[in-house]
N, C-alpha and C positions, 0 to 999 in steps of 0.2 A: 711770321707765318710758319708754323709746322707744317712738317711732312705730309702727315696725313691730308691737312686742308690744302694741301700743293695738289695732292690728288682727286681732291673733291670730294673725300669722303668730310669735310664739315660741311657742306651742304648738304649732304643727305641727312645729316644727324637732325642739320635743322629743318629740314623737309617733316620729316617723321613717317612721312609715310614710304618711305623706303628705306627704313629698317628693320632689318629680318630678323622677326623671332624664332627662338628653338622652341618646338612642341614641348609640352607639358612631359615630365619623368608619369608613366604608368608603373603599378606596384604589378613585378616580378614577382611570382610564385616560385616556391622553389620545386625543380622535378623530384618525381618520386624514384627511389632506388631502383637501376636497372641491375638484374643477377646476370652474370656474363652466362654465355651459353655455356650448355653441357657438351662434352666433345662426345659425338657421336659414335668412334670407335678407337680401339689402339693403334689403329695404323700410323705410321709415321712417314707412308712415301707411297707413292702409286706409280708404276711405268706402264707406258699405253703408247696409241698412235692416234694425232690427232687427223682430221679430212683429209690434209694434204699428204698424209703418208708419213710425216715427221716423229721421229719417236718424242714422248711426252715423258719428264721426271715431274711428278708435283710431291713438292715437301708439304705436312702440314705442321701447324704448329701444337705444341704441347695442349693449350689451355683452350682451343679449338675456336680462336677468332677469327681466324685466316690461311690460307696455302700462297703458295706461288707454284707457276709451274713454269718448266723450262722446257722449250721445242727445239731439238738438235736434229740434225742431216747426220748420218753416219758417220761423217769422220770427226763430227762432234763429240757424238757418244764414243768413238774410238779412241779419243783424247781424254775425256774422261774417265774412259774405264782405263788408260795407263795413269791417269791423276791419280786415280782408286790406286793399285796396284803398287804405287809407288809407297804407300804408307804401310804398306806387307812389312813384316821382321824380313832380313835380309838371307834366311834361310830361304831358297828358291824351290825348297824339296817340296813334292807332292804330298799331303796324305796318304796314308796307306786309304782304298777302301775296306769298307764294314764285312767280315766277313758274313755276317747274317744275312743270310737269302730273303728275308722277310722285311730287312730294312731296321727290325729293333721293334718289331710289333710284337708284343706277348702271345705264344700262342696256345690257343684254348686246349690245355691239358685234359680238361675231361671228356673219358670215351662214351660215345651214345650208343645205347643196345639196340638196336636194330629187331623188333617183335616181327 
């Protein structure tokens, strides 16, 4: 006596009618090419505040499939912005500021006559 007929399955065999068949294979078509999306814009990060008041980093990704975004409490972003900070050269010194009043805007050299 084998195994299997210790368990009863040779009585089903010879039953027949409790033998389960697997459904018939249907012919798969193959899909048509999908072109990945267009990334919408060059941005590469957005900071906001979400309903609860939390501040919001969302990265997005290059090839514009997806973001993630990250909700901190302030002493989250406060840990972060020293994580940022720490990757500075170790020169602590300020920039000098721009001395240009205008910020580095060109400005329109030509004079209008006044009629």
């Amino acid at each position: 006596m084998s195994f299997l007929s210790f368990l009863g399955f040779g009585k089903m065999v010879e039953d027949g009618a409790k033998v389960l068949e697997f459904p018939k294979s249907k012919t798969i078509y193959p899909m048509p090419p999908v072109d990945p999306p267009k990334p919408k814009s060059k941005e590469h990060y957005r900071v906001g505040f979400d309903d609860q008041g939390m501040t919001t980093l969302t990265l997005m990704s290059n090839d514009g499939w997806g973001s993630i975004t990250l909700s901190m409490n302030r002493s989250a972003c406060e840990q972060l912005i020293r994580m940022l900070r720490s990757t500075y050269d170790i020169d602590d010194s300020e920039p000098e500021p721009p001395t240009d009043p205008d910020g580095g805007i060109p400005l329109n050299t030509e004079e209008k006559k006044i009629a």
